[in-house]
Structures are given as C-alpha cells and as structure tokens.
C-alpha positions as CSV (number, residue, x, y, z in Angstrom):
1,X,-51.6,51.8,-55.9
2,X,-48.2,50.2,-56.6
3,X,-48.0,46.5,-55.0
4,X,-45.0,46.9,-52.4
5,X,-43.6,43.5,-51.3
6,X,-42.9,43.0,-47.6
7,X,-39.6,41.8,-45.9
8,X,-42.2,38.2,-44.5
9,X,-42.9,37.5,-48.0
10,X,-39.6,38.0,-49.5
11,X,-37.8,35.8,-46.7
12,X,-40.8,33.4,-47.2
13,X,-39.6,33.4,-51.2
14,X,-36.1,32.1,-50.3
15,X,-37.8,29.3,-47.6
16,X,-39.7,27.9,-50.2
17,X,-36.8,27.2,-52.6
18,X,-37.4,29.9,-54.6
19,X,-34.9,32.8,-56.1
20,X,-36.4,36.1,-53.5
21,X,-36.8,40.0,-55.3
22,X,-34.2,41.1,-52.9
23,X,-31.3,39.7,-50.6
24,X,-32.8,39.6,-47.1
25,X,-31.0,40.9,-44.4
26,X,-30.9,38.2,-41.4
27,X,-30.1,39.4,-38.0
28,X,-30.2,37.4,-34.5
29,X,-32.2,40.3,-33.1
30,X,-33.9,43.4,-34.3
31,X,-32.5,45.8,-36.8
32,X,-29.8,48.7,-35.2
33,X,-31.2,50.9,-38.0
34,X,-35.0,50.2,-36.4
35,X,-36.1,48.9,-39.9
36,X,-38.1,45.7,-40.6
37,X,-36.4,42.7,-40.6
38,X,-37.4,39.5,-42.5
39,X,-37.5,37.3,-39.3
40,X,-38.2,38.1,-35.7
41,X,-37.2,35.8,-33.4
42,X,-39.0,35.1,-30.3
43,X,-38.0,33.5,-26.7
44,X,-40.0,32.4,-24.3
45,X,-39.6,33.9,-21.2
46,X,-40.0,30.8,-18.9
47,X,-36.0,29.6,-20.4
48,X,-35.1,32.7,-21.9
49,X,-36.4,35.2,-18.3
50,X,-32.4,35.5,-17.7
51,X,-31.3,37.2,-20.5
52,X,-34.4,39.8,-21.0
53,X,-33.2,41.8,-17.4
54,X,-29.6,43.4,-17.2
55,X,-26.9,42.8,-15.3
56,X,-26.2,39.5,-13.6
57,X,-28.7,36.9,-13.4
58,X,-29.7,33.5,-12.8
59,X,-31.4,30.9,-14.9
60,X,-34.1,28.5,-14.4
61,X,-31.4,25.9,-13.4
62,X,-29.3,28.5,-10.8
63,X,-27.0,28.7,-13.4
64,X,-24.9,32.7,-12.9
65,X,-25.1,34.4,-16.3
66,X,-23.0,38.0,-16.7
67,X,-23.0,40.5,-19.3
68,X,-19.7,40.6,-21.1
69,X,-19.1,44.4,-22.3
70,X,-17.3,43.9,-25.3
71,X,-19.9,41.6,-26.7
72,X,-22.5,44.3,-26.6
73,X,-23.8,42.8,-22.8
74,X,-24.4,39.2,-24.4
75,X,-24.4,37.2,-21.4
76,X,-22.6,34.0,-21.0
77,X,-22.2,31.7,-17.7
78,X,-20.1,33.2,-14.8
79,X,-17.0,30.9,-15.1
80,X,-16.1,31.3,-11.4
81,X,-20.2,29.7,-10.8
82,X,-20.2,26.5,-12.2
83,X,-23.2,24.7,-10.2
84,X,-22.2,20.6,-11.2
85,X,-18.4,19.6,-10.2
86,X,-19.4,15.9,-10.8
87,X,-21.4,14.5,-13.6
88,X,-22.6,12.2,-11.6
89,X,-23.8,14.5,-9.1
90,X,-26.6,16.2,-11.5
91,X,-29.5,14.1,-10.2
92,X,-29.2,16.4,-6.8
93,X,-28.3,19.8,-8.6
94,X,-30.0,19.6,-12.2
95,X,-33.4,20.7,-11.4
96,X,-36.3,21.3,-13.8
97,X,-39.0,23.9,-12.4
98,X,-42.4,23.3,-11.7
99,X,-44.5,24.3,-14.8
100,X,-48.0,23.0,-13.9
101,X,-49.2,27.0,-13.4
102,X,-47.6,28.4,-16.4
103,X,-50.1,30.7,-18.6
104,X,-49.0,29.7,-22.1
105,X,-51.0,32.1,-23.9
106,X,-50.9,35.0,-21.7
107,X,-46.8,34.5,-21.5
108,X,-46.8,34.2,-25.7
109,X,-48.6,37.5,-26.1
110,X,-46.3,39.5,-23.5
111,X,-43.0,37.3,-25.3
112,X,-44.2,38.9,-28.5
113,X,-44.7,42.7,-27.3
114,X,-41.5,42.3,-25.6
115,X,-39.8,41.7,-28.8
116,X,-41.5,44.2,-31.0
117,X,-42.8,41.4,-33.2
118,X,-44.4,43.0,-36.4
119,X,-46.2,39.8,-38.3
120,X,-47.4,42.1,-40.9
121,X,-43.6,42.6,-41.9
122,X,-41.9,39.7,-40.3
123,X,-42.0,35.9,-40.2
124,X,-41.7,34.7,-36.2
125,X,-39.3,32.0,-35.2
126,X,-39.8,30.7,-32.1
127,X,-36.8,30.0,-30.2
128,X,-35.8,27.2,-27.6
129,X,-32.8,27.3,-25.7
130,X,-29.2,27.3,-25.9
131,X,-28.6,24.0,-27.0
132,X,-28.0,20.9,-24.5
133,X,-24.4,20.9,-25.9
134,X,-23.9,24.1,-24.6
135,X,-26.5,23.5,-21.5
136,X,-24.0,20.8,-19.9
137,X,-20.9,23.5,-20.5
138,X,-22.9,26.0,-18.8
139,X,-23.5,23.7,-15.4
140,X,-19.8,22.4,-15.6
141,X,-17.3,24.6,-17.8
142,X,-15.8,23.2,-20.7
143,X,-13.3,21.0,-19.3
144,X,-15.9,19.6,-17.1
145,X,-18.4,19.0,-19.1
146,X,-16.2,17.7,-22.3
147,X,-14.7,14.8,-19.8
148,X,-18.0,14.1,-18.5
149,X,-18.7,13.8,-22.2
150,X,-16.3,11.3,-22.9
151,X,-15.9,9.6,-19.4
152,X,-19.4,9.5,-18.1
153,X,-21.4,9.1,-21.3
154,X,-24.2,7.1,-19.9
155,X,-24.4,9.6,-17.2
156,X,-24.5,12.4,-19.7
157,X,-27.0,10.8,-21.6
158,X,-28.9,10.4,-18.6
159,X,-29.3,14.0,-17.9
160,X,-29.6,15.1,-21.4
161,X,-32.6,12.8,-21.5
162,X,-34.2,15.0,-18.1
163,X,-33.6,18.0,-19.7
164,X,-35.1,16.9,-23.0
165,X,-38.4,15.6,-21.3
166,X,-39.1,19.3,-19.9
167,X,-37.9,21.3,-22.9
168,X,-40.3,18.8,-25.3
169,X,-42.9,19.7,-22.6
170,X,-42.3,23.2,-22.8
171,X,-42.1,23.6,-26.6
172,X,-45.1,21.4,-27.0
173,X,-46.9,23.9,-24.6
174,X,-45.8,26.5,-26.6
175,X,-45.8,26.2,-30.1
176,X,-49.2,26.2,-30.7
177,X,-49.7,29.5,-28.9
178,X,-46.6,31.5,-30.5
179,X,-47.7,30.3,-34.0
180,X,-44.0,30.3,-35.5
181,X,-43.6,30.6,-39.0
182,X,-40.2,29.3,-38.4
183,X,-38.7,26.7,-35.2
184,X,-35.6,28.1,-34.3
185,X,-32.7,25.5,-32.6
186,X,-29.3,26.3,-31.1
187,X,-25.9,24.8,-30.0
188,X,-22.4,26.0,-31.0
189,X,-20.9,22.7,-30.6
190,X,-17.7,24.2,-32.6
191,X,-14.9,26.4,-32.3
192,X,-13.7,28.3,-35.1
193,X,-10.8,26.1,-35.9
194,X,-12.5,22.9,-35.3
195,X,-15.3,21.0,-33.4
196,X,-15.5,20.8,-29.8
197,X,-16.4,17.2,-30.0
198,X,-16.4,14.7,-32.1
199,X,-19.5,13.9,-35.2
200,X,-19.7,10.1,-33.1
201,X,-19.9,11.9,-29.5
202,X,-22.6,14.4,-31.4
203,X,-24.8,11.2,-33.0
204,X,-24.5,9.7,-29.4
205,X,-24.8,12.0,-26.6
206,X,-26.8,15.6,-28.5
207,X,-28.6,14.7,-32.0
208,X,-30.9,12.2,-30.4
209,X,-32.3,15.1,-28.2
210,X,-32.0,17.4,-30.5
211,X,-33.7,15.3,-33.3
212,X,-36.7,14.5,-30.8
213,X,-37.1,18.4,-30.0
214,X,-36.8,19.0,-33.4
215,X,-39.6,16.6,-34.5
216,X,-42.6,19.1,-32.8
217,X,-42.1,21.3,-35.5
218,X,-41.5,19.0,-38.3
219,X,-44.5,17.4,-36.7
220,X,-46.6,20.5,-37.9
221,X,-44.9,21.4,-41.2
222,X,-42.8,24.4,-39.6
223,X,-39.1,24.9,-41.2
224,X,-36.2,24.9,-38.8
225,X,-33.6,27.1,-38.8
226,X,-30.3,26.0,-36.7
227,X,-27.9,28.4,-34.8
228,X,-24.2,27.1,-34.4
229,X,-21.2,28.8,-34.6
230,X,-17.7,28.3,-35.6
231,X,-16.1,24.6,-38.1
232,X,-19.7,22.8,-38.0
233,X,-19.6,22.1,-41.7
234,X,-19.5,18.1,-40.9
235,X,-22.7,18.3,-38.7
236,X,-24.6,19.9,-41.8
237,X,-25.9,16.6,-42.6
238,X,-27.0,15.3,-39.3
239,X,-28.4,18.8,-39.2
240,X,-30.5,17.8,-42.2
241,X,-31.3,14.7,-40.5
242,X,-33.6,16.0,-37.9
243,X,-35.4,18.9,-40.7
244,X,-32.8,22.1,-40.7
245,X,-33.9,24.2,-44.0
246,X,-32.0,27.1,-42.5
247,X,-28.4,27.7,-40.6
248,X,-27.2,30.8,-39.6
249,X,-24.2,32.8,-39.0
250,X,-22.6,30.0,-41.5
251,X,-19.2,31.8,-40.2
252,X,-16.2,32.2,-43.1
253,X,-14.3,29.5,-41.6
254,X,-16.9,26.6,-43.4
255,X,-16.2,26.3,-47.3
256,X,-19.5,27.9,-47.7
257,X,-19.3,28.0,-51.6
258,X,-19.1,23.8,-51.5
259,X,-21.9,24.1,-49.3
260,X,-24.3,26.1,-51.6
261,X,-22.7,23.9,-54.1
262,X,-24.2,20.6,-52.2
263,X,-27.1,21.7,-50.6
264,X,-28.5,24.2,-53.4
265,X,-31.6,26.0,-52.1
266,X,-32.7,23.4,-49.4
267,X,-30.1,25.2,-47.1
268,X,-30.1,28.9,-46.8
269,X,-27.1,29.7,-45.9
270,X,-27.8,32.9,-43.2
271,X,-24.5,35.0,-42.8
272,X,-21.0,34.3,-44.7
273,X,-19.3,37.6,-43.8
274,X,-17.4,37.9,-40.7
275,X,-15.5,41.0,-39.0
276,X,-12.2,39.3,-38.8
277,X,-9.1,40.5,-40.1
278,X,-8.5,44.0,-41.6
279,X,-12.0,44.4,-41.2
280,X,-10.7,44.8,-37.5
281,X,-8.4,47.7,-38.1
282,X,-9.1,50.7,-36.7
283,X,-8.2,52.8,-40.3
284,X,-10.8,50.7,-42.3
285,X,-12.6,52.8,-44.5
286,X,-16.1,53.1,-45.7
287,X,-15.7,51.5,-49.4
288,X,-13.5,48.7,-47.7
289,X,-16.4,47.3,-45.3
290,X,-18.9,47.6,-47.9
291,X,-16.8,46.2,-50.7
292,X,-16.5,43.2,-48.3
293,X,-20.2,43.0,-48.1
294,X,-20.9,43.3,-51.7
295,X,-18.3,40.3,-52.4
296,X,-20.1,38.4,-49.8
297,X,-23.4,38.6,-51.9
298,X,-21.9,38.2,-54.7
299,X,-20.1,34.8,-53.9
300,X,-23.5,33.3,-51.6
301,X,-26.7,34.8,-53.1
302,X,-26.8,33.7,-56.7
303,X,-30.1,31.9,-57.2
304,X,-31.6,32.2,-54.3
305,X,-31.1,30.1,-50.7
306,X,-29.4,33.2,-49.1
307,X,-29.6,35.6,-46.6
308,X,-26.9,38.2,-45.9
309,X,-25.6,38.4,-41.9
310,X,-22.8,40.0,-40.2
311,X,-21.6,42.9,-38.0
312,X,-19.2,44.2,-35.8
313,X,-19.6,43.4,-31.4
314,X,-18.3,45.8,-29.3
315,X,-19.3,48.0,-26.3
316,X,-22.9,49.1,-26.1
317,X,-22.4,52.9,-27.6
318,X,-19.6,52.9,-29.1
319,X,-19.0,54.7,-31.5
320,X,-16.9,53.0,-34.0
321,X,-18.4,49.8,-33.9
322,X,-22.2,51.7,-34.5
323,X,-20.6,53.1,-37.6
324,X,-19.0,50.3,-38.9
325,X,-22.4,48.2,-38.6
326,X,-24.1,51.2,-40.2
327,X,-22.0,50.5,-43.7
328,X,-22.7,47.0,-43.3
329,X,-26.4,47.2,-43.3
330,X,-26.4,50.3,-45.7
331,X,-24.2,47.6,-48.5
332,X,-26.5,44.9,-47.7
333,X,-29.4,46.8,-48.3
334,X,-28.3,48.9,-50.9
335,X,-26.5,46.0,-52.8
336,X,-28.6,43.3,-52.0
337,X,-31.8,45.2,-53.1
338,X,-30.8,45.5,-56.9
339,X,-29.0,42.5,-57.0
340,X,-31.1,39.5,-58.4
341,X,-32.2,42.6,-61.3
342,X,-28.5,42.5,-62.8
C-alpha cells in the first residue's frame, strides 16, 4: 500500500526548515471545505469561554464582546462598554479570577473535542490570548489606552505586569496538558498603514511580557508562531527575539519578498494574499481570484518557509463570499499541491 503523507507531517516539513511536498494551506480556524488542515489551533476555555457561545458576551475581566456580522460574527469589544476610564484606576477594576479549582486536564480534553482537533492529521497550537497590546485597548478603547501608553507608562507597566503573572500561571498550567506541537501568541499592534505605537513604546511597555510568556514554550523546545495584523514588518526582529519561527496572516501591506529574502526559512511566512482591491468587486471572476492565488505562491513559496492564507469575511451564509473562499481554497490546493514538482 502506497505511503500517503499527512497534512501534520507536511506542515512539520516546513517548521523544520525544510522545502514541504506540498504548499500547506494555513487557516486561523478549521477548514470551510471540512478538509484537514495542517494546524489546529486550540483555546483554552478559561480566556478564550467568551468567544466559544454566540451573541454577546463577557470575558473573564467583565470586558462586553459583540459579534460584528460582516466579519463572519468575530467578536470584538463593545465600544460603548469600556470598563477602565483611568489608567490609574485598574488596581480597582482589572481583576484576575480565582483559578485555584481549575481542572487542567479535564478542561484540555473538552478544549480539544470542542475544536475538532484530529492529531493524526494536524499539528495543535495552543493558543493564549489576545495579546496585552490589544488587552489594555479592550479595557479602555484606543484613545484611552494609547494615552495611558504614553502618559501613564509606569502605570501601564504596572498592570501589564498583573496580567502577565496570571496568564504565565495559566499557560504554565496548561501546556503540559494540551501537549502543543506549536505555542501560538497574538497582538495586532498595527494598522494597515502603519503601527499603532511606536518599536521603543513596544520594547518598553509589551515585548517584555510577551518575551516572558513566550519563554514557557521555548523553555520546552515548542516553536512559536505569532499572530499580528497589519505594517508590523519592523517588530519582526523583536519577534525573533523572544523565539517566533512562524507569523501569520503576513498581510500585503509588509514587503514580504524582502522578508523571505532576510529571514529565509527560519520564518514562515503564513498568508501574503489579501482580498483588497478588485478582488472586492462584485464582477470578479473565477480565473481572476485564483490567478491571484497562484501569483501569491508563486512569489512566497519557493524553497520552502511558506504556507498559503487568505479569504474573503463577510456575513455568515452568504453566498458570495462562500464562493469566493471556495476558489481560493480550490487554487491553493490545487496549485500549491503540484507546485514544488515543477
């Protein structure tokens, strides 16, 4: 019987440096088409409780999180709900839950089921939380938080340091029972056009926290993967710093062929293609979405330390933007799959 190569060891191919037999297909959740995918990610419930139940909820922190319909029901903070007005208020409204009767192992199996994780298909990265970045924005808005940032910094180190002492604790309890083949991190610290803050307020007030959370895994020889959106292409060092081997969606905006250029295969680049554009229009045609795709791959994948990523958001059911993302996966598979045999 022919030997048949999964999705796991294919992605695991491309983490160890290595040119893969195939393109892998990288997507922030499971695949619309049902198939394997060549990571699973995996939240715990304890941070991640809010986002696993529909409609409006609260997080561990009281923080109001709504679904936003045009984002496929991706929930982000309620902006008329900011809990912390004054930075240096958060000592009476930043609280971190009691922990001390958490089942680690019981929560890790039920985390797993609830995300349909295959291991005989897929590697499993753990994830962690939304980034403490984007934790402060969510307790105080972006105007808020970015002038605590800058006038309050010893205040806003201060809390980051609280919330960095429970999420060690948490990961710590964790890890060990989730058994990632991958540590996933987050924090979209950028906009599209440009950071939100500055590389000296990151090394200051976030990469310190980050870098110690990050440590856990390096700790144990587990890669890390980074999520953060938007002009983050001057963090990619600091990234580095604290042990990222992976960064995903490594949006358009980033000169992404400099960065394969620098980094070679000790960065996969997860993504490169984004629906922006005439990709937008409403006309677009078959050929012209997957022709996109195919120059994606073409431009990222040679030699290895790549892994295709992209589709359209829109309204849960709709139909045009299910089609669309059908012709994406169908390119990436189709293209990707006979690619490195050219």
């Amino acid at each position: 019987m022919a030997y048949t190569m999964t999705e796991k060891e294919n992605m695991k191919l491309v983490l160890d440096g290595q040119q893969p037999e195939w393109v892998p297909v990288f997507s922030l959740g499971p695949r619309a088409d049902g198939k394997p995918a060549p990571v699973s990610t995996v939240f715990p419930s304890l941070l991640f409780g809010h986002n696993m139940k529909p409609g409006p909820t609260q997080d561990i922190f009281g923080v109001t999180f709504v679904p936003v319909e045009d984002a496929a029901n991706a929930k982000l903070p309620d902006p008329k709900k900011y809990i912390l007005k004054d930075i240096t208020d958060w000592r009476d409204v930043i609280k971190v839950p009691d922990i001390s009767g958490v089942d680690w192992e019981a929560m890790a199996r039920k985390d797993c089921e609830f995300f349909h994780v295959n291991r005989e298909e897929s590697l499993l990265a753990l994830g962690s939380h939304f980034g403490y970045f984007q934790y402060l924005m969510a307790f105080m808005g972006y105007n808020e938080g970015i002038c605590a940032m800058y006038e309050e910094p010893e205040e806003t180190m201060e809390l980051m340091e609280y919330l960095c002492d429970f999420f060690v604790t948490v990961i710590e309890s964790c890890i060990d029972y989730y058994k990632p083949d991958i540590f996933d991190m987050c924090d979209d610290i950028a906009a599209w056009l440009s950071p939100f803050i500055s590389l000296e307020m990151y090394r200051k007030l976030i990469k310190p926290f980050t870098a110690r959370q990050a440590k856990i895994a390096t700790d144990r020889g587990i890669p890390i993967s980074m999520h953060c959106c938007g002009h983050c292409e001057d963090f990619l060092d600091d990234f580095r710093d604290f042990g990222v081997v992976m960064w995903n969606p490594a949006q358009t905006i980033n000169d992404l062929e400099a960065i394969k250029k620098k980094y070679g295969n000790s960065l996969i680049i997860c993504g490169g293609w984004d629906s922006r554009g005439d990709l937008l229009r409403h006309d677009i045609t078959e050929a012209e979405v997957k022709e996109s795709v195919c120059r994606t791959i073409d431009k990222l994948a040679p030699g290895g330390g790549y892994a295709f990523s992209g589709g359209f958001l829109g309204p849960i059911g709709d139909e045009e933007t299910r089609k669309k993302n059908k012709w994406v996966l169908e390119a990436a598979d189709t293209y990707g799959k006979t690619f490195y045999n050219k």
